[in-house]
C-alpha positions as CSV (number, residue, x, y, z in Angstrom):
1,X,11.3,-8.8,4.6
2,X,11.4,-6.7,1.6
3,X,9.1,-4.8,-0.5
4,X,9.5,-3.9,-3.8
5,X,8.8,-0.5,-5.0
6,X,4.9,-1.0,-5.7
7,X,4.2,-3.2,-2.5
8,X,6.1,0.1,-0.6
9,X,4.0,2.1,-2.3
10,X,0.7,0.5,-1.5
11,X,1.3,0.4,1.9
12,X,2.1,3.6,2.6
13,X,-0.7,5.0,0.6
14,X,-2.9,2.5,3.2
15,X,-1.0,4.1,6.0
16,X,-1.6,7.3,4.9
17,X,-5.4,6.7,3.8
18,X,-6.4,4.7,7.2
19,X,-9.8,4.6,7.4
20,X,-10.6,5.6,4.5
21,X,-8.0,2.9,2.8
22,X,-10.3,0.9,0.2
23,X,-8.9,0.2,-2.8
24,X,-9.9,3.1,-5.2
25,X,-8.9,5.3,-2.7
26,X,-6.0,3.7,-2.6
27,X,-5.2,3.8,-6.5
28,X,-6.3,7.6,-6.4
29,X,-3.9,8.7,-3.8
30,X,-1.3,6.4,-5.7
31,X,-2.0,8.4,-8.5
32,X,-1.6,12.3,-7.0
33,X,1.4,11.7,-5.3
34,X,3.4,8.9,-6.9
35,X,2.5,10.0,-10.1
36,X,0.9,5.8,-10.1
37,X,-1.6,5.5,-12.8
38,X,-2.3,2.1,-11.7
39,X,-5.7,-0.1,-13.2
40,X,-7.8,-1.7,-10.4
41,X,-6.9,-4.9,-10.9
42,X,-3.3,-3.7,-10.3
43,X,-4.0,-2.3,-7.0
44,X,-6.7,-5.1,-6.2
45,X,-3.9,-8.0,-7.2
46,X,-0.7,-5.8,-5.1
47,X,-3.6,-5.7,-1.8
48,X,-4.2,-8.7,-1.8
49,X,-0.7,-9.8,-1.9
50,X,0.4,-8.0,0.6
51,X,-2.8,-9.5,2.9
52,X,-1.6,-12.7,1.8
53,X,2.0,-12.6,2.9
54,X,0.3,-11.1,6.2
55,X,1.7,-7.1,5.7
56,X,-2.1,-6.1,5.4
57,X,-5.3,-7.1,6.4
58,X,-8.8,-5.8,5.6
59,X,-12.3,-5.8,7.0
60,X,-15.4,-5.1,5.5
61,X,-16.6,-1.5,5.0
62,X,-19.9,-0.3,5.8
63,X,-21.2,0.9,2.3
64,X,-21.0,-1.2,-0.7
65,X,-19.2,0.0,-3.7
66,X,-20.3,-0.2,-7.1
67,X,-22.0,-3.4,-8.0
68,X,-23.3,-4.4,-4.6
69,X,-20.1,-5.8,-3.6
70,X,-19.0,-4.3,0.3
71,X,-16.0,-2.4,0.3
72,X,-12.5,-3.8,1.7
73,X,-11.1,-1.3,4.4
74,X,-7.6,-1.9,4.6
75,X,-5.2,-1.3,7.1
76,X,-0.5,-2.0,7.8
77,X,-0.2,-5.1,10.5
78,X,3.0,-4.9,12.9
79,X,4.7,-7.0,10.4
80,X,3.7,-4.7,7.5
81,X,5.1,-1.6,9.7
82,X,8.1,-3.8,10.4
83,X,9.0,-4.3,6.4
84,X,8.1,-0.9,5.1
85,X,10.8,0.2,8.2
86,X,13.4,-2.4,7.0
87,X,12.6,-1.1,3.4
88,X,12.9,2.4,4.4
89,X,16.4,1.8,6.2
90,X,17.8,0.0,3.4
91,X,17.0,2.8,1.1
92,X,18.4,5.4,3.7
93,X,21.7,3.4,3.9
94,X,22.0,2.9,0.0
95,X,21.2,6.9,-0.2
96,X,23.9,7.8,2.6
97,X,27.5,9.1,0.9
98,X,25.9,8.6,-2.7
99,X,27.1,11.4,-4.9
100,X,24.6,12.5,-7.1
101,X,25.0,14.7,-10.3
């Protein structure tokens, strides 16, 4: 299954956030070290893709976020660890022997 560059992104920022993997969380860690300035619809609309095609799933938090509304905790499933590895070897493979200026 393959991920496109955002999708990667996402889900390594979730894998990298873990508990603590809610969605502005998400878009701020995006931000510092993918140089992502993404909206939050953006990151809302690429989580719950990814949750939808099964790479991600999400519980509730315990505090509720701005507006009442109870966080989303997100967190990779097998299959999600299973793409971002087929993602990551692809872009290994495509890397290997390339001459760059």
């Amino acid at each position: 299954m393959s991920l496109g560059d955002l999708q990667n992104l996402t889900m390594l920022a979730v894998a990298q956030l873990g508990a603590d993997a809610v969605s502005r969380n998400i878009r701020d860690l995006l931000a510092e070290l993918a140089d992502r300035e993404l909206s939050v619809a953006t990151v809302f609309v690429t989580l719950t893709r990814l949750e939808d095609r099964g790479l991600l799933a999400s519980q509730p938090g315990d505090a509720p976020s701005r507006g009442g509304r109870r966080t989303r905790v997100f967190h990779v499933t097998e299959l999600g660890w299973n793409a971002l590895r087929e993602t990551r070897a692809a872009s290994e493979r495509l890397w290997k022997g390339l001459k760059t200026p």
